[in-house]
RORO-420036 format. One record per residue (C-alpha): residue in three letters; z, y, x. Coordinates in nm, 2 decimals. Layout:
 marmar     zz     yy     xx
    ALA      Z      Y      X
...
This chain:
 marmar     zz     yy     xx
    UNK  -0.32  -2.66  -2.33
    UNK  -0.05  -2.60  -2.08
    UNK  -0.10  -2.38  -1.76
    UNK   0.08  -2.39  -1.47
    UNK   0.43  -2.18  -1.36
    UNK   0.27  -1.96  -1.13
    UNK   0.05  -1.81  -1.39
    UNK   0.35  -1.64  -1.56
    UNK   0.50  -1.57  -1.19
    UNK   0.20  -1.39  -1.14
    UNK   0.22  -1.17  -1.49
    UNK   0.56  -1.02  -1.38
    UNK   0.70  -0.64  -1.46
    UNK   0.50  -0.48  -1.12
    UNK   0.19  -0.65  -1.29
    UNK   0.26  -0.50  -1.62
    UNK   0.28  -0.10  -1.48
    UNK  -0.03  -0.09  -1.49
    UNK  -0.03  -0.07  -1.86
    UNK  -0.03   0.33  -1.81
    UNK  -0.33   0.33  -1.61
    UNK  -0.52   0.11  -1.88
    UNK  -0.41   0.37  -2.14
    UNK  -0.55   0.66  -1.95
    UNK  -0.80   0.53  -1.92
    UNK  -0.88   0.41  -2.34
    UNK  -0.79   0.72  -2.42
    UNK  -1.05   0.95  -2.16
    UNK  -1.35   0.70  -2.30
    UNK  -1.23   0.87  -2.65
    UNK  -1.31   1.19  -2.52
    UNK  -0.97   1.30  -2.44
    UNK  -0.89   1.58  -2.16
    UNK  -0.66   1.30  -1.88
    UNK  -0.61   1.36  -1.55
    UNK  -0.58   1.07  -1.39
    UNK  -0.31   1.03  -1.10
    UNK  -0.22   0.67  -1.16
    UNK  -0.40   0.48  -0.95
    UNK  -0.48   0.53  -0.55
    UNK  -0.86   0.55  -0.54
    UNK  -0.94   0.82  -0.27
    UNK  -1.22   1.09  -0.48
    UNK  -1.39   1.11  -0.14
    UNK  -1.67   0.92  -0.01
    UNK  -1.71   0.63   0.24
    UNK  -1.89   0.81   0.57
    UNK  -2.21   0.82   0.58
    UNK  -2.26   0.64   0.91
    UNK  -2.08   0.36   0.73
    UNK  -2.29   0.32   0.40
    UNK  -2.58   0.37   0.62
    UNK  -2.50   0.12   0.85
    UNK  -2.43  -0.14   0.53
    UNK  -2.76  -0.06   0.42
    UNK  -2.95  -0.19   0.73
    UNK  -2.73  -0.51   0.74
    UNK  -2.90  -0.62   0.39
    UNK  -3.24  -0.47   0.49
    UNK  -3.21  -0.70   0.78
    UNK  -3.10  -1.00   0.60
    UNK  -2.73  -1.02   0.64
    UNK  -2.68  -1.18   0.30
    UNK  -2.56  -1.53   0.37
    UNK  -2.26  -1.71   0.47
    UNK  -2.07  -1.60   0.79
    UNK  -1.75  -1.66   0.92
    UNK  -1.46  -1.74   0.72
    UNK  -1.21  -1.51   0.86
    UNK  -1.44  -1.28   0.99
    UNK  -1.72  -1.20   1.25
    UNK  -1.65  -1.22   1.64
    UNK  -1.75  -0.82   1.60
    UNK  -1.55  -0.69   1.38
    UNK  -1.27  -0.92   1.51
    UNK  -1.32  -0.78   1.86
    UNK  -1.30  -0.42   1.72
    UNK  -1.04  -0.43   1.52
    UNK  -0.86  -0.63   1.79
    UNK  -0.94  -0.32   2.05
    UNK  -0.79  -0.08   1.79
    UNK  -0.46  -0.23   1.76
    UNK  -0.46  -0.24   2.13
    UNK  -0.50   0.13   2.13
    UNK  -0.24   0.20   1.86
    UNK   0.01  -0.02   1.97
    UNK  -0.01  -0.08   2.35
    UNK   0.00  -0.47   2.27
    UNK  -0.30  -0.73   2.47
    UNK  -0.46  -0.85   2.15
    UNK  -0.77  -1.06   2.13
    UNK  -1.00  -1.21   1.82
    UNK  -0.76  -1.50   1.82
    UNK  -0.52  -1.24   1.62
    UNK  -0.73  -1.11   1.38
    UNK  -0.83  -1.24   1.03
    UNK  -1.06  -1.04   0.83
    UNK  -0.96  -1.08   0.47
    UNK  -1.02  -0.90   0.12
    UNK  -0.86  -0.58   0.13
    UNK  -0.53  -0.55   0.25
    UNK  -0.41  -0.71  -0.04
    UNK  -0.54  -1.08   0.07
    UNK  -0.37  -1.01   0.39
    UNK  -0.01  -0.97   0.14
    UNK  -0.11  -1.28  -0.04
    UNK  -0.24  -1.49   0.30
    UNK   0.11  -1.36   0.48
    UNK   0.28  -1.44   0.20
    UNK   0.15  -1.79   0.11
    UNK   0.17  -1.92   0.51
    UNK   0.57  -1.82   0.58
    UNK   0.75  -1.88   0.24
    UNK   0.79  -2.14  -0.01
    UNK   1.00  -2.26  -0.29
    UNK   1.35  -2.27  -0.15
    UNK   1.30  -1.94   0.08
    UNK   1.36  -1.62   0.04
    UNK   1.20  -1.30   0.07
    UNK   1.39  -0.91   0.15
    UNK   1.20  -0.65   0.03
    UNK   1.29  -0.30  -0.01
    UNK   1.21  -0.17  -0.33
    UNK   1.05   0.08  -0.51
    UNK   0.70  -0.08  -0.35
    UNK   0.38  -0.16  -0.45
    UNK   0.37  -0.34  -0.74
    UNK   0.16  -0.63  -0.66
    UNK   0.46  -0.69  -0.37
    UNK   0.63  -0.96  -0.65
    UNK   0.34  -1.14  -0.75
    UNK   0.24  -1.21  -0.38
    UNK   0.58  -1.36  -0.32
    UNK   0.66  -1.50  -0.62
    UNK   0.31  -1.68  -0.57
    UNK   0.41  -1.83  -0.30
    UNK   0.74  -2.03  -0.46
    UNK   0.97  -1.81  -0.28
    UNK   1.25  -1.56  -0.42
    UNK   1.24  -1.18  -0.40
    UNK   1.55  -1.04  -0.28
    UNK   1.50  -0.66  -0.37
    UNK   1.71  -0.40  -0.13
    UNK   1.71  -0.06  -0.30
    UNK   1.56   0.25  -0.09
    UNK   1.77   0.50  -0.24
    UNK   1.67   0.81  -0.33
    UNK   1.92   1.01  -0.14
    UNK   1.77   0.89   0.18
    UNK   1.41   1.02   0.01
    UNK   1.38   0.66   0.01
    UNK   1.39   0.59   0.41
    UNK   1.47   0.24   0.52
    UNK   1.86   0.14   0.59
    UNK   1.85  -0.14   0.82
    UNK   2.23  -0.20   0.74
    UNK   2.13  -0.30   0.40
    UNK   1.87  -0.49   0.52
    UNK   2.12  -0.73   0.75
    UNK   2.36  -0.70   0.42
    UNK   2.10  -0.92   0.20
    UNK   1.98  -1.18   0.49
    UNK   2.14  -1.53   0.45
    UNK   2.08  -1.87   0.57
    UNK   1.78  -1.89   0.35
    UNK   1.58  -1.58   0.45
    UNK   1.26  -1.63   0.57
    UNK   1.08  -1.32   0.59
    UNK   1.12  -0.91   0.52
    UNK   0.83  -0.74   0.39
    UNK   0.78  -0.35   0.46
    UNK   0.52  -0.09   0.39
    UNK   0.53   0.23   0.61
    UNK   0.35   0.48   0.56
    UNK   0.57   0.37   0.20
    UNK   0.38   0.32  -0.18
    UNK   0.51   0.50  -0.34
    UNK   0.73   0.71  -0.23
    UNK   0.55   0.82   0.11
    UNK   0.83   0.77   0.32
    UNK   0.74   0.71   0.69
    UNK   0.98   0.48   0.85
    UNK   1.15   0.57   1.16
    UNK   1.13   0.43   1.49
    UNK   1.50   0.39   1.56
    UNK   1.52   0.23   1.21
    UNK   1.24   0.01   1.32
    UNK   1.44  -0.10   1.60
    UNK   1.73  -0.18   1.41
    UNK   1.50  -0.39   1.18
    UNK   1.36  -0.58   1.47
    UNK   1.72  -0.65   1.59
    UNK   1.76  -0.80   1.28
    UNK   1.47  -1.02   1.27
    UNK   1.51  -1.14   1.59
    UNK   1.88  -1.18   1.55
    UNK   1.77  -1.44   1.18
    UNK   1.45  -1.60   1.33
    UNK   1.28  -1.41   1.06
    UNK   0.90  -1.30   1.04
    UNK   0.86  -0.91   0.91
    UNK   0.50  -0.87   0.71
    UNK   0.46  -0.50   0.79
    UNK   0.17  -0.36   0.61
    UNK   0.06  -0.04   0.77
    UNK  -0.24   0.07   0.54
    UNK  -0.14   0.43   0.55
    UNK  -0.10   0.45   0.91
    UNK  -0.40   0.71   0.96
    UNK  -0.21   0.93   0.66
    UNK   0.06   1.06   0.81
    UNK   0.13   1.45   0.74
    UNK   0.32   1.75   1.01
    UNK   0.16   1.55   1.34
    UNK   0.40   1.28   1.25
    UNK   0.28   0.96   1.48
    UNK   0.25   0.54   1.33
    UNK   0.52   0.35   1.45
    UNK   0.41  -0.02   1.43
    UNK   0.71  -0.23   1.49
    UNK   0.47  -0.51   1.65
    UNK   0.43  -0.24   1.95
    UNK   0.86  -0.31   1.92
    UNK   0.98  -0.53   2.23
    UNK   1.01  -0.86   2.15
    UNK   0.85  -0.79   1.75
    UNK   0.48  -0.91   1.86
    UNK   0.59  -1.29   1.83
    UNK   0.71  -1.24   1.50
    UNK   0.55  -0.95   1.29
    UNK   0.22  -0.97   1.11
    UNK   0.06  -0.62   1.05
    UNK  -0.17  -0.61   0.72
    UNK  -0.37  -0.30   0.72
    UNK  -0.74  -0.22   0.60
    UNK  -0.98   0.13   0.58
    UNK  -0.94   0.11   0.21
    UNK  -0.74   0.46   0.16
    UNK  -0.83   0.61   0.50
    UNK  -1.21   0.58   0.51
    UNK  -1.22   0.58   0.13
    UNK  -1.35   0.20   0.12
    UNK  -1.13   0.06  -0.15
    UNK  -1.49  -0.13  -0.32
    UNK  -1.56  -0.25  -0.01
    UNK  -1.27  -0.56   0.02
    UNK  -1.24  -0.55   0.39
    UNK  -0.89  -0.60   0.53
    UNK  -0.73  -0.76   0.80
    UNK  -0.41  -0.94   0.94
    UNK  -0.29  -0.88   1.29
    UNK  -0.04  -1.17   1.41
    UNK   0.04  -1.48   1.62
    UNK  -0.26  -1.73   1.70
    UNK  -0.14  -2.00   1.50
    UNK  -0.07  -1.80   1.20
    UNK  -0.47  -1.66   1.22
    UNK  -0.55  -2.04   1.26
    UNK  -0.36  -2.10   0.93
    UNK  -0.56  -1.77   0.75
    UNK  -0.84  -1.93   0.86
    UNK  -0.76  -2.24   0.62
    UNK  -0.64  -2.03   0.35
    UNK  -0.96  -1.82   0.38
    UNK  -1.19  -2.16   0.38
    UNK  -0.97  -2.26   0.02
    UNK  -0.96  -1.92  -0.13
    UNK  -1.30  -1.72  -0.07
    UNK  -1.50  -1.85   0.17
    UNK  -1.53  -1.53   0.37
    UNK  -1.61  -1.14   0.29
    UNK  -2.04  -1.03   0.26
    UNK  -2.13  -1.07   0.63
    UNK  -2.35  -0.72   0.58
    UNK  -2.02  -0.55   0.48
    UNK  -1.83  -0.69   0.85
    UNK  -2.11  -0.56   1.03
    UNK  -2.13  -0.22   0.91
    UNK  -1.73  -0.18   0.86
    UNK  -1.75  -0.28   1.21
    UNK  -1.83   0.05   1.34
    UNK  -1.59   0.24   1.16
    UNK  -1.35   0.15   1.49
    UNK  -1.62   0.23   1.74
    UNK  -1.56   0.63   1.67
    UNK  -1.34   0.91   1.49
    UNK  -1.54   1.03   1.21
    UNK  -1.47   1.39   1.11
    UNK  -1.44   1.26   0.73
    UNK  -1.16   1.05   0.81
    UNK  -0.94   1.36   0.91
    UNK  -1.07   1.59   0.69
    UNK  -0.93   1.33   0.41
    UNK  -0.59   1.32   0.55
    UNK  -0.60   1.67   0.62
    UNK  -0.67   1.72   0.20
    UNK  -0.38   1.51   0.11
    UNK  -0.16   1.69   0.30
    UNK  -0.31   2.02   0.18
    UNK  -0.25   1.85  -0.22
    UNK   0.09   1.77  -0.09
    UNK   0.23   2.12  -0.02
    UNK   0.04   2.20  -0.38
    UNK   0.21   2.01  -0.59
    UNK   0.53   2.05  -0.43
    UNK   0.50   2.43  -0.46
    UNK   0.38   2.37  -0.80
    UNK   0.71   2.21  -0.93
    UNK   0.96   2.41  -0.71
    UNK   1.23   2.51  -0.90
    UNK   1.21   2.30  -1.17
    UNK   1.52   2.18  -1.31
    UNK   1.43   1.90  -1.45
    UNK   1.22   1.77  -1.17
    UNK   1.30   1.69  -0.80
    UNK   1.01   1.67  -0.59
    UNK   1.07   1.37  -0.30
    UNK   0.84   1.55  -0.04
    UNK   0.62   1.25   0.10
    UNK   0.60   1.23   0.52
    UNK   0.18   0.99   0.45
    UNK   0.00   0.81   0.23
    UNK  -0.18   0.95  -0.07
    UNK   0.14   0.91  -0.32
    UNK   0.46   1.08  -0.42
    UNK   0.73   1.07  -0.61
    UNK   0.87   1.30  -0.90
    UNK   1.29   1.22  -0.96
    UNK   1.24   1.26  -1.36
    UNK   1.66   1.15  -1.40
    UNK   1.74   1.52  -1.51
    UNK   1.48   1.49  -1.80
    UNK   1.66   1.27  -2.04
    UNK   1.42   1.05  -2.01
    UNK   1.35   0.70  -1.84
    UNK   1.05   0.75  -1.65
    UNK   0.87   0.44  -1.88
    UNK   0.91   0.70  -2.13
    UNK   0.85   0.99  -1.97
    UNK   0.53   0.87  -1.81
    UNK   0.36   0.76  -2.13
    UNK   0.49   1.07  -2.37
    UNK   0.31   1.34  -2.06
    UNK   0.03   1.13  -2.12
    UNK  -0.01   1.12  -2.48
    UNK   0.14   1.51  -2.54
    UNK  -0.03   1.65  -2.25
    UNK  -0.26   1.42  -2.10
    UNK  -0.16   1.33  -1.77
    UNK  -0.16   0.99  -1.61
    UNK   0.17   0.87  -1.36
    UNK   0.30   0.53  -1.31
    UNK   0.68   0.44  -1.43
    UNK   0.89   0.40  -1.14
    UNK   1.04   0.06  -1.29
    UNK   0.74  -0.12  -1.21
    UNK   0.79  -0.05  -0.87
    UNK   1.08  -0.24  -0.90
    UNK   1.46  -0.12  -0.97
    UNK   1.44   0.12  -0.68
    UNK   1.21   0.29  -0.89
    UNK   1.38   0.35  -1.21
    UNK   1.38   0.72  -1.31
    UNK   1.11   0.79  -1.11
    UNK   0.73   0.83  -1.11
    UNK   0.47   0.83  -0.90
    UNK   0.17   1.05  -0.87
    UNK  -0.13   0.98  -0.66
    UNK  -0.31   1.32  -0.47
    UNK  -0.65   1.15  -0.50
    UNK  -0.76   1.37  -0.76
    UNK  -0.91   1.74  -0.68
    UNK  -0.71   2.05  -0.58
    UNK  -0.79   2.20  -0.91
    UNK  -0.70   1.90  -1.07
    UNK  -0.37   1.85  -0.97
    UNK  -0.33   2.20  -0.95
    UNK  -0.37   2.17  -1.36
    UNK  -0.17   1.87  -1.38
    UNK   0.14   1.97  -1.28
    UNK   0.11   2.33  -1.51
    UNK   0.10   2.05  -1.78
    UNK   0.37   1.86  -1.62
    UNK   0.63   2.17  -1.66
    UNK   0.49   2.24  -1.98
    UNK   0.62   1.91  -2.08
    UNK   0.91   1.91  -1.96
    UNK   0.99   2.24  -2.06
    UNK   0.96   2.16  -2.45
    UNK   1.22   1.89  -2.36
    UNK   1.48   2.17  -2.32
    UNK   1.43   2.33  -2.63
């Protein structure tokens, strides 16, 4: 039988990264010794105020339908927050409560492109950043962060790659992978440009509360003239440790919300209405978990870069948030498809190839700090010893 295009637009090289991970993971139910640092699930748990609260919801019976892009509670809360943050008068009317941030990619995605448009994104990023776009008909115009600028934004090769076809730019700051937190003067410039084009700018900003050395979240929708055109995707996934729980949420114009609404109604009919009500007071107060989490990925920063100072064959991009990094394996020899699946099968240490990051990422890798201090402590004594036999 024959299947539709998108289903091998979907199935692209990003998709295919995860490969890695699925080995890992084979080979640790075998019994092997793997530390696992390819994938971004925080080894913290969700507050306790929170999984409390989502425990009274179903006690009290909040197991049916609600609505479809999200309650008028959590809406209104969430709404509130991004008031605080950014200094922007947003209401309800903004907000569309979808699954995980990553239904807020796909919804942005799927209501400003189609076949015909195009799409800048800066690349290495997260890997599901192709499928989303490619889902939507529209091309991927890839603009390399380069590793010289530890992989910060360059507006001027931003404006280099728009034509008359552009339609949208798609950021991530706080940056997967590299942990780059974009600045606001680059910001700026990248408003310029989008206001200068017509052109929408997805920001997603799921990192925003992981930001290291009291560095502050720029969101360029707080950017004069940027609220009109930006749609912010963010969720609690990585901050609160919630990635099970699916909530996420869009942040944009009124008639964009109206159109996630639709999308929402064809798609999934709306997240568990016991999970909106109890995520709904994870705005309504700063729980100490939160920071101590942050504060632990910072601490697992300054670890592993430590750990692989001085190594020769390893440079060490020193990441500004998030829960990532990346390790600059070009000096090995090795493309970093290869070298992340030999340290996995010689010494048993899981990292995700920079290529399916996208080219930007070639002769990387990444390696996620949600593993224990101990842990990554011993995996990057068996990331030297690896690379050290490749010298001899």
């Amino acid at each position: 039988m024959r299947y539709a295009s998108i289903v091998d637009r979907l199935a692209n090289e990003g998709a295919r990264a995860w490969e890695i991970h699925g080995r890992a993971m084979a080979l640790r139910r075998e019994g092997r010794d793997v530390v696992i640092l390819s994938i971004g699930d925080p080894d913290f748990e969700t507050p306790e105020a929170i999984r409390k609260a989502m425990f009274e919801q179903v006690e009290q019976g909040r197991t049916h339908y609600g609505p479809i892009d999200g309650g008028a509670e959590l809406k209104s809360a969430i709404a509130a927050y991004h008031t605080r943050l950014t200094g922007q008068e947003i209401g309800p009317a903004n907000i569309s409560v979808t699954l995980g941030a990553q239904g807020g990619l796909y919804g942005a995605a799927m209501c400003v492109a189609q076949h015909g448009d195009e799409v800048i994104v800066p690349q290495p990023v997260y890997v599901t950043y192709d499928s989303v776009v490619q889902a939507s008909g529209a091309t991927l115009v890839d603009v390399p962060l380069r590793a010289e600028r530890d992989f910060h934004l360059d507006p001027a090769d931003i404006e280099a790659a728009v034509t008359s076809k552009t339609r949208a730019i798609m950021i991530n700051t706080p940056h997967n992978p590299s942990g780059a937190a974009y600045r606001r003067d680059d910001l700026i410039a990248l408003g310029e440009i989008c206001k200068a084009h017509d052109l929408w700018l997805v920001s997603d900003e799921v990192y925003s509360r992981t930001l290291f050395d009291g560095r502050e979240h720029v969101s360029p929708a707080s950017l004069p003239g940027m609220a009109e055109r930006t749609i912010v995707v963010d969720s609690l996934s990585k901050s609160h440790a919630m990635t099970g729980w699916r909530v996420g949420w869009t942040v944009g114009p009124e008639a964009f919300t109206r159109h996630m609404y639709y999308l929402g109604l064809a798609q999934h009919y709306g997240s568990p209405t016991f999970i909106q009500s109890s995520v709904s007071i994870a705005f309504s107060q700063d729980f100490p978990e939160v920071d101590a989490m942050r504060q632990a990925y910072e601490r697992r920063r300054n670890l592993v870069c430590d750990a692989l100072a001085g190594n020769r064959s390893i440079r060490v991009i020193k990441p500004e948030g998030s829960c990532f990094m990346m390790l600059d394996v070009r000096d090995s020899g090795l493309s970093s498809h290869d070298f992340s699946f030999r340290v996995l099968e010689e010494e048993g240490v899981s990292l995700l190839a920079g290529e399916g990051f996208g080219r930007g990422g070639s002769g990387f890798v990444r390696l996620s700090l949600t593993a224990s201090d101990d842990e990554l402590a011993e995996a990057s004594r068996r990331i030297i010893r690896f690379v050290d036999t490749l010298n001899h």
